[in-house]
C-alpha positions as CSV (number, residue, x, y, z in Angstrom):
1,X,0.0,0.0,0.0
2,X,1.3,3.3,-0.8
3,X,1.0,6.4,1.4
4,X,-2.1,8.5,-0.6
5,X,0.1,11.1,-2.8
6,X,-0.7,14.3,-0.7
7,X,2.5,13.9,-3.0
8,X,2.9,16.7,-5.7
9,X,4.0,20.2,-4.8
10,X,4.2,23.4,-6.3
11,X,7.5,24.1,-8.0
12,X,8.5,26.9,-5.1
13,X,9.2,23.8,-2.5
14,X,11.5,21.8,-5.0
15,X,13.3,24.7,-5.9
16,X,14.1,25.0,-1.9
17,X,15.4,21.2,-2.4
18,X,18.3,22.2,-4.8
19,X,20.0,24.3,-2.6
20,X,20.9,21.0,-0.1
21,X,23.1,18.1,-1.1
22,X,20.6,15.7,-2.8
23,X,21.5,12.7,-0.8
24,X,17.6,12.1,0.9
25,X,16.2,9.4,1.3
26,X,12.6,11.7,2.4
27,X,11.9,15.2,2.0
28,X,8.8,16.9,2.9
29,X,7.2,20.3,3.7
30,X,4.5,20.9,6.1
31,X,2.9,23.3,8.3
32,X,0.8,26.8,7.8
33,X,3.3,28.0,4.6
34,X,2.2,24.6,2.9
35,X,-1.4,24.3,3.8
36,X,-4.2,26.7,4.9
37,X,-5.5,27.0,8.9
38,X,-8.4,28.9,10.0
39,X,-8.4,32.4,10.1
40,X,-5.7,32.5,6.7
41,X,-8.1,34.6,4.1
42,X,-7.0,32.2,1.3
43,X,-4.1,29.9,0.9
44,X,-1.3,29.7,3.0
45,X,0.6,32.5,4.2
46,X,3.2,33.8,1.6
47,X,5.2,35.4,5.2
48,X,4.8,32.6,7.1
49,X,7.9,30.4,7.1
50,X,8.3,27.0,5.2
51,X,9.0,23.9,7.6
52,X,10.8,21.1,6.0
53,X,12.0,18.2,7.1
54,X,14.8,15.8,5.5
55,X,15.7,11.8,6.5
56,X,19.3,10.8,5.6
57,X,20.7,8.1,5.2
58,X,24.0,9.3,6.7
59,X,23.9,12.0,8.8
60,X,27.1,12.9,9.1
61,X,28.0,13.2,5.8
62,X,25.3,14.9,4.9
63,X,25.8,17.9,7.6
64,X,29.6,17.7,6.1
65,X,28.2,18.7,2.7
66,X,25.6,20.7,3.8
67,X,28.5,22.9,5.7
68,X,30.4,23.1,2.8
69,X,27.5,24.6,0.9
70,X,25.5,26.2,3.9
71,X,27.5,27.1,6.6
72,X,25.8,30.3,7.6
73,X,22.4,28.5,8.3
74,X,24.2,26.6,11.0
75,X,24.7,28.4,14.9
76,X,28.3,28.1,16.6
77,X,28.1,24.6,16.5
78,X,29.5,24.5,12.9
79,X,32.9,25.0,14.4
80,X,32.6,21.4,15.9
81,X,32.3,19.7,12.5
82,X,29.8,17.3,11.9
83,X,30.1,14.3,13.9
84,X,29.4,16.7,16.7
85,X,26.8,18.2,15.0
86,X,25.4,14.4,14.6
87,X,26.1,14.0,18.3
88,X,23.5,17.0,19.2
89,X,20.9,16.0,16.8
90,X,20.7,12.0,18.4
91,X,19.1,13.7,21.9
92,X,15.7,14.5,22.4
93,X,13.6,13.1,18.6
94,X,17.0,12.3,16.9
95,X,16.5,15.5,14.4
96,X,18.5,18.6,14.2
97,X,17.3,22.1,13.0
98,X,18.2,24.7,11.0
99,X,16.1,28.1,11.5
100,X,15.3,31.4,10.2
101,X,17.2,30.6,7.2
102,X,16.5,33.0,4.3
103,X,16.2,30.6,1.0
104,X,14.6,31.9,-2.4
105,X,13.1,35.0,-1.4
106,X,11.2,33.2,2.3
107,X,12.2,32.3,5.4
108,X,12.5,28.7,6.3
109,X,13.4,25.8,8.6
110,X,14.3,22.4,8.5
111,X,14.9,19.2,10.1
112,X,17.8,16.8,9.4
113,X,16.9,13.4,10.7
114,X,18.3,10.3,10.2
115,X,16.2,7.4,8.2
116,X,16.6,5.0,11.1
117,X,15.6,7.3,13.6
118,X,13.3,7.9,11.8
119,X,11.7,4.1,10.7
120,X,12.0,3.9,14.5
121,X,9.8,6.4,15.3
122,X,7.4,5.9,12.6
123,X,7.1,2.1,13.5
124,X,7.1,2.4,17.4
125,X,6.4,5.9,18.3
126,X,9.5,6.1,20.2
127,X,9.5,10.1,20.5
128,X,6.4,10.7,18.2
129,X,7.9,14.2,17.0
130,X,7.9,13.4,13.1
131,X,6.3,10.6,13.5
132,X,3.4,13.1,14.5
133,X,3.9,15.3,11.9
134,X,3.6,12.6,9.3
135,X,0.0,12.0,10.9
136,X,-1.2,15.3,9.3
137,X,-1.0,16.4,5.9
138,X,2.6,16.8,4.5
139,X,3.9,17.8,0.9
140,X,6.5,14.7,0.0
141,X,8.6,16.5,-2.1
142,X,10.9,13.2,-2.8
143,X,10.9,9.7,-1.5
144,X,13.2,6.9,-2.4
145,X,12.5,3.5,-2.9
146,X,13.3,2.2,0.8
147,X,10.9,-0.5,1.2
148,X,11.4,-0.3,5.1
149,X,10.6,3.6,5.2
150,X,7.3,3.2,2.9
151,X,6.2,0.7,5.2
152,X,6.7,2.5,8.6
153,X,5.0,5.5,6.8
154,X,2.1,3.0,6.2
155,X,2.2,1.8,9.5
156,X,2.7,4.9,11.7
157,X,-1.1,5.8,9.6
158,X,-2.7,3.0,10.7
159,X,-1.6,2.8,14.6
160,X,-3.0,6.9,14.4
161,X,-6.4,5.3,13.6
162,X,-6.2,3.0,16.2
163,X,-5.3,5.2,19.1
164,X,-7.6,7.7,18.0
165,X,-10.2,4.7,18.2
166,X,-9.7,3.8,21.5
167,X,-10.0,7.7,22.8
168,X,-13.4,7.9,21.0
169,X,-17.0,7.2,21.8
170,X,-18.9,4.3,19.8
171,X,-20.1,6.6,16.7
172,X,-18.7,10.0,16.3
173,X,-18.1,11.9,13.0
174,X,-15.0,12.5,10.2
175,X,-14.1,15.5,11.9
176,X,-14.0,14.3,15.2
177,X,-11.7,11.3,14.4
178,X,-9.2,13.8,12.2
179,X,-9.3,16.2,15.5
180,X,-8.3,13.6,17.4
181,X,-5.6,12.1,14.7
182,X,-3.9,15.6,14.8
183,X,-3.8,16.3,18.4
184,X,-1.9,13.0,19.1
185,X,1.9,14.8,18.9
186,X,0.5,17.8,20.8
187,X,-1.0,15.9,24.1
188,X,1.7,16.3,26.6
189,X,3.3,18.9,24.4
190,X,4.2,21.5,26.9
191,X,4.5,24.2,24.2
192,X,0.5,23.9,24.2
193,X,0.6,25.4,28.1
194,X,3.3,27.8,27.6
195,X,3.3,29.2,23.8
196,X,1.4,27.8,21.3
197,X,-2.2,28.3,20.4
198,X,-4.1,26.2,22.3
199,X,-6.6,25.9,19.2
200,X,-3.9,25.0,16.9
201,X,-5.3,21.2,15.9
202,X,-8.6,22.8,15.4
203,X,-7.3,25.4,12.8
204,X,-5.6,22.6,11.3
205,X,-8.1,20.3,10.7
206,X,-11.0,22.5,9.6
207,X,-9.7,23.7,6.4
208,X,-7.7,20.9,5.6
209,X,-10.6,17.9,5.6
210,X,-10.2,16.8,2.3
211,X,-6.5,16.4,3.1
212,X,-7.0,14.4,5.8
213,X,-9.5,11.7,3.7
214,X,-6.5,11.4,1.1
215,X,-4.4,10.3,3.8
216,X,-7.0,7.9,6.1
217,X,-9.8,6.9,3.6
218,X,-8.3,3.5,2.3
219,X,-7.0,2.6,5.6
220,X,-10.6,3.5,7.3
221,X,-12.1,1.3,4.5
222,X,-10.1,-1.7,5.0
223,X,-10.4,-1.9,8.7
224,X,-12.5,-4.2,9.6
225,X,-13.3,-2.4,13.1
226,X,-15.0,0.2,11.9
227,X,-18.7,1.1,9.7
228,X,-17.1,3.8,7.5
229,X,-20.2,5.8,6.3
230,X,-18.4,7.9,3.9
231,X,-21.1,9.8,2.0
232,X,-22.7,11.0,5.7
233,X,-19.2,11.2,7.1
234,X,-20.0,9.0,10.3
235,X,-18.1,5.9,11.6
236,X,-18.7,3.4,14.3
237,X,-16.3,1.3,15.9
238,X,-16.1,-1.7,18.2
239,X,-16.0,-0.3,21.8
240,X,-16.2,-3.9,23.3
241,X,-13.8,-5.1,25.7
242,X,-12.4,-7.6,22.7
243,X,-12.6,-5.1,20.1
244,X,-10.1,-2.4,22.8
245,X,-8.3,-5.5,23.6
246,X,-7.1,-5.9,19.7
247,X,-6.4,-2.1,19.3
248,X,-4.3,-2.2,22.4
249,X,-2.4,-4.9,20.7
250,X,-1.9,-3.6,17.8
251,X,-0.7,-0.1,19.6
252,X,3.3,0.9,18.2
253,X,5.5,-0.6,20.9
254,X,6.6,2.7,23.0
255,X,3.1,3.5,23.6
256,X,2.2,-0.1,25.0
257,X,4.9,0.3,27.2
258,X,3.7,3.4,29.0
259,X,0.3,1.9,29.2
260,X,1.5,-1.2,31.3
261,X,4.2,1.6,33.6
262,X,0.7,3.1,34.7
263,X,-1.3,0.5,35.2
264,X,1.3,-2.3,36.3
265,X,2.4,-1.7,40.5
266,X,5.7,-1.2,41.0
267,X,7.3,-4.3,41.3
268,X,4.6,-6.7,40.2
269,X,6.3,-7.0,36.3
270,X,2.7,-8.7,34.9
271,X,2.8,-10.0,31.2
272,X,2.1,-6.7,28.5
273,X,-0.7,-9.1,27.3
274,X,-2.7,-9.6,30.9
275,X,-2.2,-5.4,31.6
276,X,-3.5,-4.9,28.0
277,X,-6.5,-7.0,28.8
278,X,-7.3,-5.2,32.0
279,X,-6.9,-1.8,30.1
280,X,-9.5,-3.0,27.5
281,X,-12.2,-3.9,29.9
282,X,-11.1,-0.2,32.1
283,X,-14.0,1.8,31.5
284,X,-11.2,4.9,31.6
285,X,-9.5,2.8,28.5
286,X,-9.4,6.0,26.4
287,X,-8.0,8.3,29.6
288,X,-5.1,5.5,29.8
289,X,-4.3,5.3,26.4
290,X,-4.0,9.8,26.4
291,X,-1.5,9.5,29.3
292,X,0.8,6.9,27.6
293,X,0.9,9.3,24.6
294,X,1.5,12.5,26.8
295,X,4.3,10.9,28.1
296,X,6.4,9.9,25.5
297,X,5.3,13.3,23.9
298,X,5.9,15.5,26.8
299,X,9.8,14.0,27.1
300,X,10.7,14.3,23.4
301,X,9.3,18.2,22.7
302,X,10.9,19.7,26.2
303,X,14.4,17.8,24.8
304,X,14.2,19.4,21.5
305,X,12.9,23.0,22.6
306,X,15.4,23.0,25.0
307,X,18.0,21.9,22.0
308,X,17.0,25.1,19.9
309,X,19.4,27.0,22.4
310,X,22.2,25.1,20.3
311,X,21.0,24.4,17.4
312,X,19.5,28.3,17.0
313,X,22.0,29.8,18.7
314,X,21.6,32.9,21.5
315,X,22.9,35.6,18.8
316,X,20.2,34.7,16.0
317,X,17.9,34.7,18.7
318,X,18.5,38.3,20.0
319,X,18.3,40.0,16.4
320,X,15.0,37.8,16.1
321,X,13.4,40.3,18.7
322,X,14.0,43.4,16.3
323,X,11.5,41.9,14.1
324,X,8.1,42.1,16.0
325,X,6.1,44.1,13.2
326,X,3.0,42.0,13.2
327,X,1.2,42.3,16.5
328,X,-1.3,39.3,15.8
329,X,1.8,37.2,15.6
330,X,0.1,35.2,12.7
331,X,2.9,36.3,10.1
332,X,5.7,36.2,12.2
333,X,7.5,33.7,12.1
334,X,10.5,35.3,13.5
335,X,9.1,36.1,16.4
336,X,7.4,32.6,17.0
337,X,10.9,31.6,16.9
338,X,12.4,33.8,19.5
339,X,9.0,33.4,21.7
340,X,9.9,29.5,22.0
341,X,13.8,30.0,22.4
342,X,13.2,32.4,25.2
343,X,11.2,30.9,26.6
344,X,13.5,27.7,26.7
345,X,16.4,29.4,27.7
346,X,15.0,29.6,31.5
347,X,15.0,25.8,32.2
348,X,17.0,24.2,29.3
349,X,20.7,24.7,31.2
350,X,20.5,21.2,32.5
351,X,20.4,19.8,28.8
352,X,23.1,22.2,27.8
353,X,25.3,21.1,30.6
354,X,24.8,17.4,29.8
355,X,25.5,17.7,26.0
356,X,28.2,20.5,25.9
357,X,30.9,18.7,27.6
358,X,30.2,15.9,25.7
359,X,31.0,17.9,22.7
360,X,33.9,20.2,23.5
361,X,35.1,17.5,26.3
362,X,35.6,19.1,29.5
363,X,33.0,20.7,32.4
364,X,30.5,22.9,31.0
365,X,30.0,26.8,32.0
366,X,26.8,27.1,31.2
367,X,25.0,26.5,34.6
């Protein structure tokens, strides 16, 4: 099965592709300069920046030609070569990023990740940061023919569906099941307390509907949990202990596992099967399954915000703050930027003094 072809973009995101060495083995653009959210009068903002996000085979090699070509999009960290750079990009979600990078006339970030890393997180939700992202609707922009990496992409689709399931009531509509798809890498996400816009998934669902059916339809159709009513936009699953039971099984790996921490006693180390079982006949089953992701999603995002202090760098960040010139914020993504590294900056000095001696090999100064 092959992931629906949300696939072809415009010319303006390919043209960002041949400013990087070409050695991907995924590329792909997402966010509110790719696709429309509520409140944009038309199509997406031409101000707000382009998020992309790149799987490597090799990631080192890859930063080493993207230094030689790019070095200026990189913060002090350049000056430790790339294996360091490597080094900093394997905490928190495994990806590094490059921001506020001016590129054909807009401003634009992305992610370096490796494909591994990646496959992992797709297949067992280890950090749920990209993995998340690939839930909503993306532009691939190119995509080798890695048979592994087309199935995790496949696969990371299809255990959405079932989490989502097993948060939801017995009928409930398109909408509501999309809602629920997209908030999945936000629960947990403390950016959603602290900066972001607390309706975000809503203003990305909304517009974006027909997006969402490209991606889910087949798989909603070939599950043989659910009544897909498609022309009234309705479903209706199993919610009988059995019917949870199979969902829980079939939940990505890193996800069971939090289940069974909360629900198993200290000590008692009971069979992932029997605690699965117990969950499915909890009348809270849904609650249960929401805390497991808001777990593994609350750990990853404070790791990476907390690595934009390195990978933005505390210069860039100061001359983002003489760019405020759009008080709703909407079109600002400068701004956003500096919001989030600022407000990292307070609490992130632990990270920084675990990974900065790592690097430069001696005790850290930062603290």
């Amino acid at each position: 099965m092959a992931l629906p072809a949300l696939s072809s973009s415009g010319v303006k995101f390919r043209r960002v592709l041949a400013h990087f060495p070409q050695e991907l083995s995924l590329a792909f653009a997402y966010g509110s300069g790719v696709f429309r959210q509520a409140g944009d009068s038309a199509g997406p903002g031409e101000n707000n920046m382009l998020d992309f996000v790149f799987a490597v085979d090799d990631a080192v090699t890859w930063h080493m030609m993207n230094l030689t070509k790019n070095r200026s999009h990189y913060s002090f960290l350049k000056v430790l070569g790339p294996k360091q750079i490597n080094s900093v990009q394997n905490y928190g979600a495994g990806i590094y990023y490059n921001t506020l990078v001016p590129c054909n006339g807009r401003i634009i970030k992305y992610g370096v990740i490796s494909t591994d890393t990646l496959i992992d997180d797709l297949l067992h939700w280890k950090t749920l940061y990209v993995a998340g992202r690939l839930q909503k609707p993306v532009k691939i922009l190119t995509q080798n023919e890695n048979s592994k990496l087309q199935a995790a992409l496949v696969s990371n689709l299809k255990s959405a569906v079932t989490a989502a399931f097993l948060m939801l009531p017995e009928s409930f509509s398109e909408e509501d099941l999309y809602m629920q798809i997209a908030g999945l890498s936000y629960t947990g996400d403390f950016r959603m307390i602290v900066g972001e816009d607390r309706s975000k998934v809503q203003n990305i669902v909304e517009p974006n509907v027909p997006h969402f059916q490209k991606l889910y339809s087949n798989i909603l159709q070939d599950c043989p949990q659910v009544v897909y009513k498609h022309h009234l936009g309705r479903l209706e699953i199993d919610k009988s202990p059995e019917g949870q039971f199979a969902q829980l099984m079939s939940l990505p790996r890193t996800l069971q596992q939090q289940i069974t921490s909360l629900v198993d006693p200290p000590g008692k180390n009971r069979d992932v099967e029997e605690i699965l079982l117990q969950v499915a006949h909890d009348p809270d089953c849904g609650f249960v399954v929401h805390q497991g992701i808001s777990r593994i999603v609350r750990s990853s995002s404070v790791v990476q915000s907390a690595k934009t202090i390195l990978t933005a760098g505390v210069l860039r960040g100061k001359l983002i703050t003489t760019e405020n010139t759009d008080p709703s914020g909407r079109n600002r993504p400068q701004q956003i930027q500096m919001s989030s590294t600022r407000k990292d900056s307070g609490w992130s000095h632990d990270l920084l003094n675990e990974i900065v001696p790592r690097l430069c090999g001696k005790r850290s100064k930062w603290a």
